[in-house]
Gaussian input, Z-matrix of N, CA and C with variables (Angstrom, degrees):
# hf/3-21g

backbone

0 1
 N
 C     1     B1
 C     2     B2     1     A1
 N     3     B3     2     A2     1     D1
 C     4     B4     3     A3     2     D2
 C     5     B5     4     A4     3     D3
 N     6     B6     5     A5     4     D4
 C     7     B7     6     A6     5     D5
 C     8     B8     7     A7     6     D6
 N     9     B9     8     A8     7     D7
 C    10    B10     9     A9     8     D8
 C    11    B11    10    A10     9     D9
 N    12    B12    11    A11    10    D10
 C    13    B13    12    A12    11    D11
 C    14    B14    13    A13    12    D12
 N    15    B15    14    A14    13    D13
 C    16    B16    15    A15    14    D14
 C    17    B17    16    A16    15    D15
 N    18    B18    17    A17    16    D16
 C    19    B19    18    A18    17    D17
 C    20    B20    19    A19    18    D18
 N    21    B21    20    A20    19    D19
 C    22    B22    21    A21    20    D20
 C    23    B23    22    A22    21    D21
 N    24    B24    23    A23    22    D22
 C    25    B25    24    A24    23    D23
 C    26    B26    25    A25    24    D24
 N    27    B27    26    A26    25    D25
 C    28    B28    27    A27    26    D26
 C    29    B29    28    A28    27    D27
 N    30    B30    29    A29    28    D28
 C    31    B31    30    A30    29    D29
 C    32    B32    31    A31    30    D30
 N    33    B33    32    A32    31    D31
 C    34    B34    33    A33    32    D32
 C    35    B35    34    A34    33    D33
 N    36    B36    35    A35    34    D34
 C    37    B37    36    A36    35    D35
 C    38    B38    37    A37    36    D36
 N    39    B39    38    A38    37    D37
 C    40    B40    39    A39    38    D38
 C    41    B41    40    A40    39    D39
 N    42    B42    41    A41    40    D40
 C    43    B43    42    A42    41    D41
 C    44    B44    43    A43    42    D42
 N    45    B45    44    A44    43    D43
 C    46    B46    45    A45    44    D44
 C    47    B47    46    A46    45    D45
 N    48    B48    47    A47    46    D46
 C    49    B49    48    A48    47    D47
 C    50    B50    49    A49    48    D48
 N    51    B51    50    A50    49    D49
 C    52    B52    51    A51    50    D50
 C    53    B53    52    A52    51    D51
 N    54    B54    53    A53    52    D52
 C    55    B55    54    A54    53    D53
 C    56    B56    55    A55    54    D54
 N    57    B57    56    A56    55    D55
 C    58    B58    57    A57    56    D56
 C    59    B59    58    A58    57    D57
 N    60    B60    59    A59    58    D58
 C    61    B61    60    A60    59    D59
 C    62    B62    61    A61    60    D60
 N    63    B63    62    A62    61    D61
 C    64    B64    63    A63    62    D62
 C    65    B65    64    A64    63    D63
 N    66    B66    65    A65    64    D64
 C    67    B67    66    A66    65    D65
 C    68    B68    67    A67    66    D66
 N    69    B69    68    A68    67    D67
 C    70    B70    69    A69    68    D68
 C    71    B71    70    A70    69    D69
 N    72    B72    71    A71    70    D70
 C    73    B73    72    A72    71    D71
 C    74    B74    73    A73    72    D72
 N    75    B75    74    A74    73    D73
 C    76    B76    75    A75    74    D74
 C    77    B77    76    A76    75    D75
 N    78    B78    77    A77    76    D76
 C    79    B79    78    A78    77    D77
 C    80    B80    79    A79    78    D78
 N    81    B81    80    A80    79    D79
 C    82    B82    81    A81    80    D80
 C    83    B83    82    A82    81    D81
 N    84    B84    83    A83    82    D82
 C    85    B85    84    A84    83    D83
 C    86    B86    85    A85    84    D84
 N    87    B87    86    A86    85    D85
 C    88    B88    87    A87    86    D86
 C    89    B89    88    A88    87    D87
 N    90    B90    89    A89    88    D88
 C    91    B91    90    A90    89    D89
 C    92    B92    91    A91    90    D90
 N    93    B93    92    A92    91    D91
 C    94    B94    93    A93    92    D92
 C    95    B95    94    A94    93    D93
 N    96    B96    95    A95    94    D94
 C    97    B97    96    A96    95    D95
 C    98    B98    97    A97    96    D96
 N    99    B99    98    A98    97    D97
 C   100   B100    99    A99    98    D98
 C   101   B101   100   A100    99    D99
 N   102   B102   101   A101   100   D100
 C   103   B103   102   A102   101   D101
 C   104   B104   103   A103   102   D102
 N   105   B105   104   A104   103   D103
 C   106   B106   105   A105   104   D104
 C   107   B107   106   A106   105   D105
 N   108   B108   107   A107   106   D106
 C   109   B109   108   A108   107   D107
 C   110   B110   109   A109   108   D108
 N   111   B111   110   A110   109   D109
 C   112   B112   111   A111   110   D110
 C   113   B113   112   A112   111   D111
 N   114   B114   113   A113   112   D112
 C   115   B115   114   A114   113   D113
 C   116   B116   115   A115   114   D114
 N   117   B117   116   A116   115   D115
 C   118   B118   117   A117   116   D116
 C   119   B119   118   A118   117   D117
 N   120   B120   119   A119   118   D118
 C   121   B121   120   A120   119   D119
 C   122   B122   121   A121   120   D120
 N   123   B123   122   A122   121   D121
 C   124   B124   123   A123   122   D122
 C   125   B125   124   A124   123   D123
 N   126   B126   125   A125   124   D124
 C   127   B127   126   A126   125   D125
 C   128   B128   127   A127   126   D126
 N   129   B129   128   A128   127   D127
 C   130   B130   129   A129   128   D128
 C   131   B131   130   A130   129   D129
 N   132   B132   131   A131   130   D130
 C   133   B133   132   A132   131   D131
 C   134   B134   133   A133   132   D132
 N   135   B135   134   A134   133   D133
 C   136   B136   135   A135   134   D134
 C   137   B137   136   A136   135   D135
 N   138   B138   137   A137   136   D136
 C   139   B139   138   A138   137   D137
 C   140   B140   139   A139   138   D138
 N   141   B141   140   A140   139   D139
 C   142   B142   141   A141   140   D140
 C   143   B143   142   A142   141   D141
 N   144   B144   143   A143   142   D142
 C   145   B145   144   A144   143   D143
 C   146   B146   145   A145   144   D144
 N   147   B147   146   A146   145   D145
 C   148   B148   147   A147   146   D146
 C   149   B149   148   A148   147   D147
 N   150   B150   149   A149   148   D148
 C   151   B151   150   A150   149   D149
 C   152   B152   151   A151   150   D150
 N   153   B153   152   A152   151   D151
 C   154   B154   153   A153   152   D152
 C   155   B155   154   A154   153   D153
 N   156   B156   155   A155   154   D154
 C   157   B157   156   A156   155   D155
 C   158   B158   157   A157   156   D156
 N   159   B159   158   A158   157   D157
 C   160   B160   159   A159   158   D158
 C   161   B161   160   A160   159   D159
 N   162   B162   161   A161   160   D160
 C   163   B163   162   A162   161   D161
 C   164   B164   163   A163   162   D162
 N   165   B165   164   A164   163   D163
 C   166   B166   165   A165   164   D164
 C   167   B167   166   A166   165   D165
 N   168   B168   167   A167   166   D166
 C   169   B169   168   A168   167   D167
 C   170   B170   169   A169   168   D168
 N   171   B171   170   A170   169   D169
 C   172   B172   171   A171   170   D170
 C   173   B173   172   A172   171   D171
 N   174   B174   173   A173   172   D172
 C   175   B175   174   A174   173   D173
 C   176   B176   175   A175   174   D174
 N   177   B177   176   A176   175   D175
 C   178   B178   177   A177   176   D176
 C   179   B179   178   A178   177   D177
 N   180   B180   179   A179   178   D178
 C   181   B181   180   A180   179   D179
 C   182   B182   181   A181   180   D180
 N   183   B183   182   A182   181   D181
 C   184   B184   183   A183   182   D182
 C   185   B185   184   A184   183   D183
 N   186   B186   185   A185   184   D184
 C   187   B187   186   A186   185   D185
 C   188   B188   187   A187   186   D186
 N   189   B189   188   A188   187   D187
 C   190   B190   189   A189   188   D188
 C   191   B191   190   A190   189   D189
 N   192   B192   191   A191   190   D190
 C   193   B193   192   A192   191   D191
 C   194   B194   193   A193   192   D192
 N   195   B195   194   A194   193   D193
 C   196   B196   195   A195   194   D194
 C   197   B197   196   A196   195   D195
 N   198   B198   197   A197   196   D196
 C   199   B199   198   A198   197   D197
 C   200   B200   199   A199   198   D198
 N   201   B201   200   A200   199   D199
 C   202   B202   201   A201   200   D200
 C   203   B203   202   A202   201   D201
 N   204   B204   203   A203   202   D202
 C   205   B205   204   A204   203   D203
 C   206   B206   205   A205   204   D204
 N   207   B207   206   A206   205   D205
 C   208   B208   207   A207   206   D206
 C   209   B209   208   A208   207   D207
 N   210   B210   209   A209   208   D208
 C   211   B211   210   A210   209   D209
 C   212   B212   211   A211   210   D210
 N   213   B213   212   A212   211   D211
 C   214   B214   213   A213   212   D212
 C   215   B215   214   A214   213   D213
 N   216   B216   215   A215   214   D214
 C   217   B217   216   A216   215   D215
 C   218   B218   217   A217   216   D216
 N   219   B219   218   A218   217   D217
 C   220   B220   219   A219   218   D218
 C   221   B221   220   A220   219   D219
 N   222   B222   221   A221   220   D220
 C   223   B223   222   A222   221   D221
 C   224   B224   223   A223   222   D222
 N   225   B225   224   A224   223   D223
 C   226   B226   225   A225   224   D224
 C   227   B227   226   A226   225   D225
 N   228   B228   227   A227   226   D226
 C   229   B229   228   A228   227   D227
 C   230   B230   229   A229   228   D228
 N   231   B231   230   A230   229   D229
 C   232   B232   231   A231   230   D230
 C   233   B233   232   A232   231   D231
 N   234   B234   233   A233   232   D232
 C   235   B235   234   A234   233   D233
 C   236   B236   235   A235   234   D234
 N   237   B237   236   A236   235   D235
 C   238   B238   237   A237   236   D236
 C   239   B239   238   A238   237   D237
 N   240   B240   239   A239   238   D238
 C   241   B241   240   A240   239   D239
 C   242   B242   241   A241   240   D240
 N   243   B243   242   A242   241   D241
 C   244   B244   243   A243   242   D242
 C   245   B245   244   A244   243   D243
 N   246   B246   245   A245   244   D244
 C   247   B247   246   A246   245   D245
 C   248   B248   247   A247   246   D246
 N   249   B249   248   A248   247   D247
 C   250   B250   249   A249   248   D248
 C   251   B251   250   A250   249   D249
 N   252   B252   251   A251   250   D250
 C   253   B253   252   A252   251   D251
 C   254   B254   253   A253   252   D252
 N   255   B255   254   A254   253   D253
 C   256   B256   255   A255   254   D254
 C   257   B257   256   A256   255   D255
 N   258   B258   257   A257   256   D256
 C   259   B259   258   A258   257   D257
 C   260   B260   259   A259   258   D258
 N   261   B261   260   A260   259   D259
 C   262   B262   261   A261   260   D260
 C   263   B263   262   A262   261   D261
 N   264   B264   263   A263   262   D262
 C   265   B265   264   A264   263   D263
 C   266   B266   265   A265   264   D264
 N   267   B267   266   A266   265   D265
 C   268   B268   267   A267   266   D266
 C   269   B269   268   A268   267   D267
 N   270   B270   269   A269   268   D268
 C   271   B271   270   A270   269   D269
 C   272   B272   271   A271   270   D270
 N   273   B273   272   A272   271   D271
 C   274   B274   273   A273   272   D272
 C   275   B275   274   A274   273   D273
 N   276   B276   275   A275   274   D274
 C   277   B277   276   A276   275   D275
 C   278   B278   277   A277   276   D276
 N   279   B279   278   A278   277   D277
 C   280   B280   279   A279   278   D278
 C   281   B281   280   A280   279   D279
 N   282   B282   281   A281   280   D280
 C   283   B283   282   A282   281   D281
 C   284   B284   283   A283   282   D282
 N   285   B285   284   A284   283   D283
 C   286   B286   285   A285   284   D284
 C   287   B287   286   A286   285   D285
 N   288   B288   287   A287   286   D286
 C   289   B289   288   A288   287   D287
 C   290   B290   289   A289   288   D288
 N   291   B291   290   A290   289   D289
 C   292   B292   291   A291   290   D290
 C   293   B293   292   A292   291   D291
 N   294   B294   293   A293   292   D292
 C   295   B295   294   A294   293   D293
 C   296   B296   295   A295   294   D294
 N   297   B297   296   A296   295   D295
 C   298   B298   297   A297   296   D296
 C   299   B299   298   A298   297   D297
 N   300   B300   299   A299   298   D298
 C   301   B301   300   A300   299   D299
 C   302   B302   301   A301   300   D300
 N   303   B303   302   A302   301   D301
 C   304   B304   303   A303   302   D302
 C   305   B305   304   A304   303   D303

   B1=1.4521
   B2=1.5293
   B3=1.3088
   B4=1.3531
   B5=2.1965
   B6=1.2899
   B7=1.2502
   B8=1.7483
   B9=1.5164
   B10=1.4543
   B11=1.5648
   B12=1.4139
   B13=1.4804
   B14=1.6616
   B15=1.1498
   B16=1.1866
   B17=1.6808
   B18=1.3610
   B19=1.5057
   B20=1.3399
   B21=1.2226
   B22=1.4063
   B23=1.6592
   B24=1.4682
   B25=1.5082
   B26=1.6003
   B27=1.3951
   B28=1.3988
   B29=1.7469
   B30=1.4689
   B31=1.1924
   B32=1.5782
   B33=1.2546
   B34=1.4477
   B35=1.0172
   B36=1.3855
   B37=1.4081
   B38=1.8652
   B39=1.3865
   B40=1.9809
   B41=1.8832
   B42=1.0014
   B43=1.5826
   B44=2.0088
   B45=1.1725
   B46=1.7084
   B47=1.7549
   B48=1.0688
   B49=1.7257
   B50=1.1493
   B51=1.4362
   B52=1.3604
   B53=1.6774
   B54=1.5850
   B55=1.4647
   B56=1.5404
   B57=1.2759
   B58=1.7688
   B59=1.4101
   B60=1.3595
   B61=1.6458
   B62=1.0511
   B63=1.6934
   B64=1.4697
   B65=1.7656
   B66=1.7916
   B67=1.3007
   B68=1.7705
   B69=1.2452
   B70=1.5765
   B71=1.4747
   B72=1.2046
   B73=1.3995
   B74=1.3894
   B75=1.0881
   B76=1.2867
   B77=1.6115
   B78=1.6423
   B79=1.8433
   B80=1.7331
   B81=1.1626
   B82=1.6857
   B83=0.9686
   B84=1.6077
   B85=1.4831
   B86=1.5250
   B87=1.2382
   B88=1.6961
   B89=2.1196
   B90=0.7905
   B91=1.7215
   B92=1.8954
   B93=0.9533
   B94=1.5646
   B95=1.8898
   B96=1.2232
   B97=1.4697
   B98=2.0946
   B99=1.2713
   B100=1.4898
   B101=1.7062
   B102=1.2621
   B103=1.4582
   B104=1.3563
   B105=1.3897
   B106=1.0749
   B107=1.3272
   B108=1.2850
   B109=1.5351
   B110=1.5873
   B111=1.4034
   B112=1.7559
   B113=1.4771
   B114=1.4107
   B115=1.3775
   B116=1.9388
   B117=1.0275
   B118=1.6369
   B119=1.7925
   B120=1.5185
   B121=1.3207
   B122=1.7625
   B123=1.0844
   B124=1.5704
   B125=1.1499
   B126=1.3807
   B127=2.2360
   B128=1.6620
   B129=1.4196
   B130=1.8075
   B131=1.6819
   B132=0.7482
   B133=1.3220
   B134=1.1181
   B135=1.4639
   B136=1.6730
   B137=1.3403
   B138=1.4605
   B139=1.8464
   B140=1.1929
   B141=1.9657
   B142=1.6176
   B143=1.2947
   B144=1.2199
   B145=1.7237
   B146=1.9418
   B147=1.3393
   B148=1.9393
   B149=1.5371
   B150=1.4174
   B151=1.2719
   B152=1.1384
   B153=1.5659
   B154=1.5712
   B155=1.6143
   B156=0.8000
   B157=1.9591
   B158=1.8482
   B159=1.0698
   B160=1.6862
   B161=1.7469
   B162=1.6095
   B163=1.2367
   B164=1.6525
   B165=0.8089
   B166=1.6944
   B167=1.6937
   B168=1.3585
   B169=1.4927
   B170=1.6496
   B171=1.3129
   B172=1.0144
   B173=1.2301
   B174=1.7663
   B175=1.7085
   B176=0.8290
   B177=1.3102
   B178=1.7802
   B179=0.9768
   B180=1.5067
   B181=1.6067
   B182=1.1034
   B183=0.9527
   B184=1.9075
   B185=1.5717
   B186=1.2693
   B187=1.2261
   B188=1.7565
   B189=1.4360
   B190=1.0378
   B191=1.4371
   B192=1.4328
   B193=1.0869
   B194=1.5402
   B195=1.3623
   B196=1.6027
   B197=1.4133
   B198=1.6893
   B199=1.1208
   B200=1.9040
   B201=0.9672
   B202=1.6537
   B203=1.8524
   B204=0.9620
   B205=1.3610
   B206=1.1784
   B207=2.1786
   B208=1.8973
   B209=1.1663
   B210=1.3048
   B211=1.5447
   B212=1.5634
   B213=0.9810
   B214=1.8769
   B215=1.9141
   B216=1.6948
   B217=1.7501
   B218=1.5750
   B219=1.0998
   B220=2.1055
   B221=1.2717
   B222=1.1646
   B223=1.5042
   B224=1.7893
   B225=1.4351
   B226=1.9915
   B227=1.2913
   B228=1.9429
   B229=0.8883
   B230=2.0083
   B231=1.3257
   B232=1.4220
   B233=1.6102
   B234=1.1388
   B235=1.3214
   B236=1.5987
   B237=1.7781
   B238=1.2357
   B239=1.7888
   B240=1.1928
   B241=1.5110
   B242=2.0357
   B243=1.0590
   B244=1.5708
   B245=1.4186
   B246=1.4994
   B247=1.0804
   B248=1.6611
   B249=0.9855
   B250=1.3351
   B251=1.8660
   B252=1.4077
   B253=1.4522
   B254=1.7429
   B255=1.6014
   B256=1.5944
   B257=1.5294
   B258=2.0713
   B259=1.5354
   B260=1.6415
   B261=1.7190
   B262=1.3743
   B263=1.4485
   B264=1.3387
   B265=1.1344
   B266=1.7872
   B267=1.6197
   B268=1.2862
   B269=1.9069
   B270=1.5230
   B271=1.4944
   B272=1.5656
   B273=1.0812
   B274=1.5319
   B275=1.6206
   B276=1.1990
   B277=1.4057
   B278=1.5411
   B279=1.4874
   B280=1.7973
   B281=1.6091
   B282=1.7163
   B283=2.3730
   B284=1.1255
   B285=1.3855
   B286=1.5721
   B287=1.5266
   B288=1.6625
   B289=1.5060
   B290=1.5965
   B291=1.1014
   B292=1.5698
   B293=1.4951
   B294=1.5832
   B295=1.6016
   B296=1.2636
   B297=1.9744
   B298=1.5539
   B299=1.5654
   B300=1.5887
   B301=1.0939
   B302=1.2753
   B303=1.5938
   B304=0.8682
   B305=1.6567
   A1=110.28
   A2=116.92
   A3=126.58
   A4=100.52
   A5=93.05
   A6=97.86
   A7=102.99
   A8=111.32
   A9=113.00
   A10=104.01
   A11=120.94
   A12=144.42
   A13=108.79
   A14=120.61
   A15=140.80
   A16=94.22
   A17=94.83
   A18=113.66
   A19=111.68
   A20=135.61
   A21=131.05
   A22=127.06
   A23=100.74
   A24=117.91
   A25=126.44
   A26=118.70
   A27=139.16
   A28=91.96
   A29=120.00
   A30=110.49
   A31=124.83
   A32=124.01
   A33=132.37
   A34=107.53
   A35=140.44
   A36=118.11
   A37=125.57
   A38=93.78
   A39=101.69
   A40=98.57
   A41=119.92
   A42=112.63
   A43=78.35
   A44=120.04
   A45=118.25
   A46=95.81
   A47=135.36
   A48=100.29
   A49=112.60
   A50=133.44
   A51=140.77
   A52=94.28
   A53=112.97
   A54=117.51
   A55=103.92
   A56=112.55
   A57=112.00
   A58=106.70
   A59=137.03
   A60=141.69
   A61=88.64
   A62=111.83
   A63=110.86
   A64=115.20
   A65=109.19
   A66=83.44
   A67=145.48
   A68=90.16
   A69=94.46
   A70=124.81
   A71=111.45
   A72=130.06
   A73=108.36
   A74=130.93
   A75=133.84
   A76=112.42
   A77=103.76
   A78=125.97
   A79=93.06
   A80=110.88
   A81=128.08
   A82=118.33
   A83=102.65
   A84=112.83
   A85=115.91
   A86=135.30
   A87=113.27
   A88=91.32
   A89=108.05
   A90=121.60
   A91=95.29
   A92=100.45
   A93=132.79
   A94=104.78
   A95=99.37
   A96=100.97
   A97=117.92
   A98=96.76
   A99=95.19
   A100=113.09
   A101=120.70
   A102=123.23
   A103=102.85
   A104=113.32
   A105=106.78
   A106=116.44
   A107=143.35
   A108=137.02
   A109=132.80
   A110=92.85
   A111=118.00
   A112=96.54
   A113=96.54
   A114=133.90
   A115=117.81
   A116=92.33
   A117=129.31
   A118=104.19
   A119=107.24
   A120=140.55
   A121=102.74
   A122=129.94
   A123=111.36
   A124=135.76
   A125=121.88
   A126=126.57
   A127=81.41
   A128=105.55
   A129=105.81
   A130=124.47
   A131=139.95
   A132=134.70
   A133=109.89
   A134=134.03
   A135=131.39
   A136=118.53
   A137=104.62
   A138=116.47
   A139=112.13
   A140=87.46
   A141=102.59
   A142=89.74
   A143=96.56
   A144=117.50
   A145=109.30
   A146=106.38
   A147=103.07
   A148=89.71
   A149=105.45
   A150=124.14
   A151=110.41
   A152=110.67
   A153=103.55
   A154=132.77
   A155=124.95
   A156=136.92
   A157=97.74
   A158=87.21
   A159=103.56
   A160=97.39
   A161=108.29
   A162=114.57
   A163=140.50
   A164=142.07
   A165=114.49
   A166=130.54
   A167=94.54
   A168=101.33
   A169=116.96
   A170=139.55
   A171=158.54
   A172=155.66
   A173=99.17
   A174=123.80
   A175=144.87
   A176=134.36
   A177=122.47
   A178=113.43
   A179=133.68
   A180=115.41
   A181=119.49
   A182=105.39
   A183=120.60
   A184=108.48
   A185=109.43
   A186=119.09
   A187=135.23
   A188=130.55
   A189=129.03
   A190=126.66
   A191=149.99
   A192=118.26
   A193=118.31
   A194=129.78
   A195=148.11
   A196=85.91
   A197=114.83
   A198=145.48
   A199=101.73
   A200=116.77
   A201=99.65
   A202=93.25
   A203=125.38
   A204=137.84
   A205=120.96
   A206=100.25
   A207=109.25
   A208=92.08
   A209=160.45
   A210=125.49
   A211=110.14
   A212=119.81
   A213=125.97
   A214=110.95
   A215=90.81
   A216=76.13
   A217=106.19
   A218=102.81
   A219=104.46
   A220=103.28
   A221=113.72
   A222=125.46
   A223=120.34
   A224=100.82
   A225=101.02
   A226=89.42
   A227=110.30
   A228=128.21
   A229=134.82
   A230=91.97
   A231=101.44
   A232=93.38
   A233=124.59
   A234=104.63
   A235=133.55
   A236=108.09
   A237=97.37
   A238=107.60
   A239=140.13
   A240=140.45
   A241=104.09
   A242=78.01
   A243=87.14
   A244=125.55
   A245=129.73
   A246=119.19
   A247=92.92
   A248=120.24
   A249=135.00
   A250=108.16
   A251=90.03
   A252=131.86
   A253=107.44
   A254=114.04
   A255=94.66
   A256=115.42
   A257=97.39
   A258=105.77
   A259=105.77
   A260=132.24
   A261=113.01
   A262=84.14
   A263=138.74
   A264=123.81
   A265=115.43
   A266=86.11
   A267=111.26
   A268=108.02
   A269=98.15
   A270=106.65
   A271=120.05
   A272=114.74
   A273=123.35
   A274=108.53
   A275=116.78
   A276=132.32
   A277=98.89
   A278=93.11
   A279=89.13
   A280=88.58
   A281=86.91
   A282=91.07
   A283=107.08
   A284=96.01
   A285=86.66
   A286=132.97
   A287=121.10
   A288=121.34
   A289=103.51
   A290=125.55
   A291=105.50
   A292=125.78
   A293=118.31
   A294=130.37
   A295=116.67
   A296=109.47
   A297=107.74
   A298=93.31
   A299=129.86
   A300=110.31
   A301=115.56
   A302=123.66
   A303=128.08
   A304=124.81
   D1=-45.77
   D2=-159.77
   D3=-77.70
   D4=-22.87
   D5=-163.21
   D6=-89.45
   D7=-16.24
   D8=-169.50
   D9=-91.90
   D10=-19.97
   D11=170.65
   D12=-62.54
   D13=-41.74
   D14=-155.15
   D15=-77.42
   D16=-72.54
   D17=175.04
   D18=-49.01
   D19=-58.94
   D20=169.79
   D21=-36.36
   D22=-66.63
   D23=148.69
   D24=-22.12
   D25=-46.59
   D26=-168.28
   D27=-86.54
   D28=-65.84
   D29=-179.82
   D30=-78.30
   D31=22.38
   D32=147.15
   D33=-105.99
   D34=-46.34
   D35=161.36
   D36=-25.44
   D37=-57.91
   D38=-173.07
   D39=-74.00
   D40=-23.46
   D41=-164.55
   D42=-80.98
   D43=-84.63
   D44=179.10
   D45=-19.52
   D46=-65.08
   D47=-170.06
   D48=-99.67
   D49=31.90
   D50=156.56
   D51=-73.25
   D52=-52.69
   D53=-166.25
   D54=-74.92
   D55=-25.91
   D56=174.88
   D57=-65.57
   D58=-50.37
   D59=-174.28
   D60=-45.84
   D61=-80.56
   D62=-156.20
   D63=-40.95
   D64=-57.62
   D65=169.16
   D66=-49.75
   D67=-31.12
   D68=175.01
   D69=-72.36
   D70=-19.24
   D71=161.22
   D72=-61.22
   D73=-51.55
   D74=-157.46
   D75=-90.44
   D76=-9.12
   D77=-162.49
   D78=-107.31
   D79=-2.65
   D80=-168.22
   D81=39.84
   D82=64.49
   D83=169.85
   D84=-120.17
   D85=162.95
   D86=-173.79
   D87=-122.01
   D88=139.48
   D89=-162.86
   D90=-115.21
   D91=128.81
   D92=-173.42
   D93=-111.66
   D94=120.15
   D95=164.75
   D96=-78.27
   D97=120.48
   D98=-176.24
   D99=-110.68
   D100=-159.76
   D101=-169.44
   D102=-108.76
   D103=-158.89
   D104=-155.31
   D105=-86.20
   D106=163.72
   D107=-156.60
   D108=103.61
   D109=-32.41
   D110=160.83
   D111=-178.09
   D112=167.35
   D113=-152.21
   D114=-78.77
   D115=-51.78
   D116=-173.01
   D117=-127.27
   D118=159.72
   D119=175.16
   D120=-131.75
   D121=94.83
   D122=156.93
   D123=-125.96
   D124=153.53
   D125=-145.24
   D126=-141.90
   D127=122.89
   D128=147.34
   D129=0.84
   D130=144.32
   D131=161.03
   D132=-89.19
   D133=-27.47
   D134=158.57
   D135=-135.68
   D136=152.59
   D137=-144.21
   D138=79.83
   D139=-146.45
   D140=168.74
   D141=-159.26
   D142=146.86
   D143=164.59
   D144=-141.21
   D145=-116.19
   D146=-165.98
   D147=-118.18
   D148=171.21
   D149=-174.21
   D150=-124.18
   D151=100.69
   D152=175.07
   D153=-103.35
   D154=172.68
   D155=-173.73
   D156=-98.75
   D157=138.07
   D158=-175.56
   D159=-133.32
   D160=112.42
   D161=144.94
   D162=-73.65
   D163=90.68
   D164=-168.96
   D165=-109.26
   D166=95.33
   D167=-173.67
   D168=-75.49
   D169=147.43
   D170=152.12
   D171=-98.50
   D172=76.97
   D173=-128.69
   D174=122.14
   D175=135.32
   D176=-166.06
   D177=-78.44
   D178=-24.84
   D179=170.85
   D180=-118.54
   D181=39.94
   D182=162.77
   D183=-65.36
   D184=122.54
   D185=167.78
   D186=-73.28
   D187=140.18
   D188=157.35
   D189=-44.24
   D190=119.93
   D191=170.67
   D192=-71.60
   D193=-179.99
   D194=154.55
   D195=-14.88
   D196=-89.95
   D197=-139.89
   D198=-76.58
   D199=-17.68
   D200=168.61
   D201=-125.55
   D202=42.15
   D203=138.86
   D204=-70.15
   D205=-63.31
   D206=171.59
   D207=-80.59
   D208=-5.38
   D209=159.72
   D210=-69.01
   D211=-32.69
   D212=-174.57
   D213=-73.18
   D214=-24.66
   D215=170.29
   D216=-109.44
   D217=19.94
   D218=176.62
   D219=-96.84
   D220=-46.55
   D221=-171.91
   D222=-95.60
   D223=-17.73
   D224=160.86
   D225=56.98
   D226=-140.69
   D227=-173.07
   D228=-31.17
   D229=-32.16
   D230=-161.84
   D231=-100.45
   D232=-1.60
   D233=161.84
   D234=-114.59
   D235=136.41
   D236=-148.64
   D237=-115.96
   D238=136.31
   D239=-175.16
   D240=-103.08
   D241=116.51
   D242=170.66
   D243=-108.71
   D244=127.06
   D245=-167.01
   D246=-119.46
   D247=142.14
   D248=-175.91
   D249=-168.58
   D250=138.04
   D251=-161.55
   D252=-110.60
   D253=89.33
   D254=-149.37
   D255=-104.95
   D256=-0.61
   D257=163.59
   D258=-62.05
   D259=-10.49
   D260=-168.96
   D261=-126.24
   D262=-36.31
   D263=174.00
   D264=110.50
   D265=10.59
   D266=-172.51
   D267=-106.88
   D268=138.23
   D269=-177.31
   D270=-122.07
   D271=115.56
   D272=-168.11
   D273=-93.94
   D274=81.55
   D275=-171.18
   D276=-94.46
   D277=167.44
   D278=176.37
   D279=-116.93
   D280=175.10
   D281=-170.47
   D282=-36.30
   D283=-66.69
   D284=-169.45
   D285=-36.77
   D286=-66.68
   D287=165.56
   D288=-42.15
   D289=-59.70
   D290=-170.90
   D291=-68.51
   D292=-5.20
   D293=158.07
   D294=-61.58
   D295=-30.73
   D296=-167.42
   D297=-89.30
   D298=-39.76
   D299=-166.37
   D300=-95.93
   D301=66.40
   D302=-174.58
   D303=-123.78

């Protein structure tokens, strides 16, 4: 049981930032896989503008960890938590994330 939960979990996790790329692709931004603390790195795809931190949660009560908690108060503004729901395809961002991907 515990192990079929797990797996499920894991593959809504990757389908939610399959659907995050694409948006950011499409918001013309290019998204960087980073370490641990947040999820993503993403910069314009042309010019330059700011560099922001992308969390991406999958689910409404998915938790922050410890560790991208102090990334969210180091980084303030530029860091962003995405909540997206990817059996509907729907993403529950707060203003802010949904100002940037706009």
């Amino acid at each position: 049981m515990r192990s079929s939960n797990v797996r499920r979990n894991y593959r809504r996790g990757k389908q939610s930032e399959i659907m995050f790329e694409a948006q950011l692709a499409f918001c013309g931004r290019r998204a960087s896989r980073t370490g641990v603390g947040h999820d993503y790195i993403s910069a314009p795809m042309f010019g330059s503008g700011p560099t922001h931190y992308h969390e991406i949660k999958s689910g409404e009560h998915s938790r922050l960890s410890q560790k991208q908690r102090q990334a969210q108060r180091e980084l303030r503004n530029r860091y962003y938590v995405h909540r997206i729901e990817p059996d509907f395809g729907i993403e529950r961002a707060s203003k802010r994330a949904r100002k940037l991907l706009r």
